[in-house]
N, C-alpha and C positions, 0 to 999 in steps of 0.2 A: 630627902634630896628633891630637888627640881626636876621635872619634869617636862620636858619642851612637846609641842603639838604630834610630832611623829610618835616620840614615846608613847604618849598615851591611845594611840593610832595601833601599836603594835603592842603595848600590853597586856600576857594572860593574864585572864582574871582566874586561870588553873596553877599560876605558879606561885606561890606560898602565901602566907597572909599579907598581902597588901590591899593600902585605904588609901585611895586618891582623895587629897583635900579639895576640893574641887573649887571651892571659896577661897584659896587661900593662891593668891598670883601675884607674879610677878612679872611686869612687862617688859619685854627686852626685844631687841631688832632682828630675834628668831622664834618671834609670837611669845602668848602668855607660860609663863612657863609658871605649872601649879606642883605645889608639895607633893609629896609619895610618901608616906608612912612604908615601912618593913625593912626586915633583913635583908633581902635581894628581890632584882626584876627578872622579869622573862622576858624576852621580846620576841614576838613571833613572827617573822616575817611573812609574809606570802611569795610564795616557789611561785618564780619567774621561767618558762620554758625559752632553754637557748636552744634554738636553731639557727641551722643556715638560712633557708631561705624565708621569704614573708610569711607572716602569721596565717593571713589571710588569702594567699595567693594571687595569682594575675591573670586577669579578664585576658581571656583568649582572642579576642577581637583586637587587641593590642602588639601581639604577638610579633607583626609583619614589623609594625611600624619600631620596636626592642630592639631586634633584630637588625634592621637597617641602620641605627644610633651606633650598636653595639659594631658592626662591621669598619663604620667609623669611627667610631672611639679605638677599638682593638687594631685597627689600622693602625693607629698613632702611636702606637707604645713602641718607644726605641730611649734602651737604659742609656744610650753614651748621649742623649737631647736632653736628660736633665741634668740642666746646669747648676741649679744651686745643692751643696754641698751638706748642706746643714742635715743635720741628722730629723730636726723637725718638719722641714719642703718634702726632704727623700724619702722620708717615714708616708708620709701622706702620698707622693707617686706609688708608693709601692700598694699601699691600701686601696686604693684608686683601682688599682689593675687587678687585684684580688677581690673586689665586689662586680666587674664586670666581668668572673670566671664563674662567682657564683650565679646572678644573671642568668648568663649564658646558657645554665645547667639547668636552672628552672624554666628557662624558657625551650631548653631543647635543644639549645644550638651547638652542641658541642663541640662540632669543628672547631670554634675558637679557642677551647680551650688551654688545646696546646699551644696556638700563641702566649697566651696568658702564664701559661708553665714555666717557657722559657726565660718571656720578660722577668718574672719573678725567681729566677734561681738567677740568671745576671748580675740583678740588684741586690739580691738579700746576701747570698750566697759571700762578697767579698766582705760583706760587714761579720757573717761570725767566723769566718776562718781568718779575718787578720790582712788579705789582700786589699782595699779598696786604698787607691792612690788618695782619695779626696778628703778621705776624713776616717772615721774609725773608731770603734769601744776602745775604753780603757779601764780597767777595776782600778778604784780608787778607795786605799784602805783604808784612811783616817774612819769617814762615815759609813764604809762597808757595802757600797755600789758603784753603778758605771758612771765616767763621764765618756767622754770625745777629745778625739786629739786636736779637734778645732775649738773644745770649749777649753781645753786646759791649757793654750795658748791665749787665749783672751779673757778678759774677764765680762766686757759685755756681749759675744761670741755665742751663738744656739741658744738663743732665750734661755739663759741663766742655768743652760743645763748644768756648766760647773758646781753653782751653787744648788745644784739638786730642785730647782725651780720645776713645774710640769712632767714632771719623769714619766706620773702613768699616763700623759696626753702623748708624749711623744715619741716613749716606748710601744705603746700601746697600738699605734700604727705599724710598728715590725711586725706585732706580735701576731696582729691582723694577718697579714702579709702569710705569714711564718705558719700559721694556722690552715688558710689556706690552701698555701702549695703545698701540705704536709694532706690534704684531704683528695688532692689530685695526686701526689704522688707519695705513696706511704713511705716506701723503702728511702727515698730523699729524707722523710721525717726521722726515721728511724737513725742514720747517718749525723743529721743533725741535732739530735734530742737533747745531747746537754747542751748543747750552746742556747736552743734553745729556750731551755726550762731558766738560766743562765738571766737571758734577757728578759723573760718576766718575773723573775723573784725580784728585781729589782724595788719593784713597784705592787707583787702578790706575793709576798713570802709569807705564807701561814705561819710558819714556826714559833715555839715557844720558846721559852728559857731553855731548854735542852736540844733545840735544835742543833743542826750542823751546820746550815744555812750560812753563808760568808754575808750576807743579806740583811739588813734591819728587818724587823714585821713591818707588813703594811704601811710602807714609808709615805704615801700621801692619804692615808683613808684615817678616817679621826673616827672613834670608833663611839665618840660619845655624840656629836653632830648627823652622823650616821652618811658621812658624804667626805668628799675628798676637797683637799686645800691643792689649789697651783703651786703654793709660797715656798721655797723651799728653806735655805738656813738664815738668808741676810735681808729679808724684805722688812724697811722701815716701816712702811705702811701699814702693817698687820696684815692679816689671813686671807686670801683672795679665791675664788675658780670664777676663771672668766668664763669659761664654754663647759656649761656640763654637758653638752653632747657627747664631748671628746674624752670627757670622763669615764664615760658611761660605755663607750666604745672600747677603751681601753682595759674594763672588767669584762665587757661580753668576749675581748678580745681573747682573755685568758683563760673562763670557763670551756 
């Protein structure tokens, strides 16, 4: 098989007899990709540390000035002022206000957080119980995930969520959210855990052939690219991810 520039990045040279042709390429617009001689790869990843707060902490002399941003920023958050409905704008408010609870916590200031609580059980809160006037999940059984009662009224309607376009960018913003408030207030988490679990399998459903999972696997992660596609079922264009940030946000959201 071929081998693209990560592959050979990540494979043991402990798991079973494999000979990289090393002369032997092929050029394509995801670098050279050279032959692999054997039965099977290994690929080893390197363990990535998820935490909450910065890797590397924040300079204390900063501190005053977080603090004063954060007082206004935390000031602002009122869930009935966001106006737009869409599950991707609302996803992103709610993330928004769940990285200024964590903030908050590394900086100290936890007074705020219970603003932050509350904002976030407002907002999250009508989307998996089924209340939110604006918009709303919907399981949609054909391809075994959610849409939106805003995208399954329209067909150009929440960036293509109908057609399964960006799920883990835009799910991945609740999930944020969902994570958070579930780290501020457990027993909330606990209440909510299927809906929860619910709205990230969408987009991280491990399962295999035997699972139970109502969920596709890994419905946007390409497992041979080793990175997620935006595109979901009808994109003429071929395979796209505009923002891998959001990509990325969207797995750290679910570990």
């Amino acid at each position: 098989m071929l081998a693209h520039p990560l592959h050979l990045q990540l494979l043991s040279k402990d798991g079973g007899n494999v000979t990289v042709l090393k002369y032997f390429k092929y050029r394509s617009i995801d670098g050279d990709l050279v032959g692999v001689l054997g039965d099977s790869w290994l690929l080893e990843a390197e363990h990535v540390p998820v935490t909450w707060h910065s890797t590397r902490g924040v300079n204390q002399d900063s501190y005053d000035e977080i603090k004063q941003a954060l007082c206004k920023d935390v000031g602002a958050l009122c869930s009935s002022k966001i106006a737009n409905t869409s599950s991707y704008y609302y996803g992103k408010s709610i993330a928004k206000a769940a990285r200024f609870a964590l903030i908050a916590e590394e900086v100290g200031f936890l007074d705020l957080i219970s603003l932050v609580k509350k904002f976030l059980k407002e907002t999250i809160q009508p989307w998996l119980d089924g209340t939110f006037k604006g918009n709303g999940f919907l399981y949609e059984k054909q391809w075994g995930g959610l849409i939106t009662r805003l995208g399954a009224d329209s067909s150009g309607a929440e960036s293509g969520f109908k057609f399964y376009d960006s799920h883990h960018v835009q799910l991945g913003y609740f999930v944020y959210g969902i994570a958070v408030l579930t780290k501020i207030d457990p027993n909330w988490g606990k209440k909510y855990r299927s809906e929860a679990y619910s709205v990230m399998e969408d987009f991280m459903n491990l399962g295999g052939k035997d699972s139970k999972s109502k969920y596709t696997r890994l419905r946007c992660f390409d497992l041979f690219m080793l990175h997620s596609w935006d595109s979901g079922l009808e994109d003429r264009d071929g395979r796209y991810q505009m923002n891998s940030g959001e990509a990325v946000n969207a797995y750290y959201s679910a570990a």
